[in-house]
N, C-alpha and C positions, 0 to 999 in steps of 0.2 A: 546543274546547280541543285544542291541538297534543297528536302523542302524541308519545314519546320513539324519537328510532331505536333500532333494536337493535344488537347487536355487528357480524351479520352485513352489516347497511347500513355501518355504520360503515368496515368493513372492506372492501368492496365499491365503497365512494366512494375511500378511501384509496388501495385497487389501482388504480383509477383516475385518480387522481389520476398514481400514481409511473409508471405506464405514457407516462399524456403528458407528463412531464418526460422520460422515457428517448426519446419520438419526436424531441423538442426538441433533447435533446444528439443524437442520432443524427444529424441536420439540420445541426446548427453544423458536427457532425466531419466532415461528405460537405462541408459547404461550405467548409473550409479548401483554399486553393490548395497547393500544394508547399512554398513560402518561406514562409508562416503556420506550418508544420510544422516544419521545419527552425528558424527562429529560437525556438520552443515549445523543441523538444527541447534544444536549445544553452543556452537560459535555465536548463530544469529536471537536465540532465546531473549526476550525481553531487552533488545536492543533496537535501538532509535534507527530507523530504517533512512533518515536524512544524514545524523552526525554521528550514529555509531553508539554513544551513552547509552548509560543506562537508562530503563523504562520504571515509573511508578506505577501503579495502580491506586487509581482516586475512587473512594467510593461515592456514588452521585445518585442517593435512593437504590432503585433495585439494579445500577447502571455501573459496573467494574471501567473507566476508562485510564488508558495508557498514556501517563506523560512523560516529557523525556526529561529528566536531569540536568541537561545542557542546552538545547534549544529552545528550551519550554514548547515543543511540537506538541499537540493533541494527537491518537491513535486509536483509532475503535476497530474494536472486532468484529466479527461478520455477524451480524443482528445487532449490533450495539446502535447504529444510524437509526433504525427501525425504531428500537425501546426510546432512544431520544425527542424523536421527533414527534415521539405519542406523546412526550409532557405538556403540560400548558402552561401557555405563555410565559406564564412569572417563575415558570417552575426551567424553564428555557434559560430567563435571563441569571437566575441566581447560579445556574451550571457554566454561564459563561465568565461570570463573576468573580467565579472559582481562579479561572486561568486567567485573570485581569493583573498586570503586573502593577504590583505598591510603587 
């Protein structure tokens, strides 16, 4: 009679598992030529990474943020979380204020 794995097999297969997916995509990304890259980036430029629309940019003091056109999603770029979270308080609630739907 089979026995049951345990969590740690479980878990141990699963790491495994997610390892060789990330070799896989490693592999695609080295094998994209320049122009594969280029047309990628052009297609995805300042589009809603949920519903595809288009991306605005909100200006929020010294804070450029991404919203989408159709989902009203928020999108920050890599430091943008940082420069946020440095505002205060009031200055927090009027940025959310912003994306508050009428």
């Amino acid at each position: 009679m089979p026995t049951k794995p345990t969590a740690q097999e479980d878990e141990y297969f699963a790491r495994k598992e997610f390892e060789k997916k990330q070799k896989i995509k490693a592999e695609q990304s080295r094998n994209l030529n320049a122009e594969q890259r280029r047309e990628l980036q052009q297609a995805h430029f300042m589009r809603c990474p949920k519903c595809g629309m288009e991306l605005v940019e909100i200006a929020f003091k010294d804070v450029m943020i991404d919203q989408c056109t159709g989902c009203e999603g928020v999108w920050l770029d890599p430091g943008e979380l940082e420069k946020v979270s440095d505002l205060e308080k009031t200055g927090l609630e009027k940025l959310f204020n912003v994306f508050k739907k009428s």
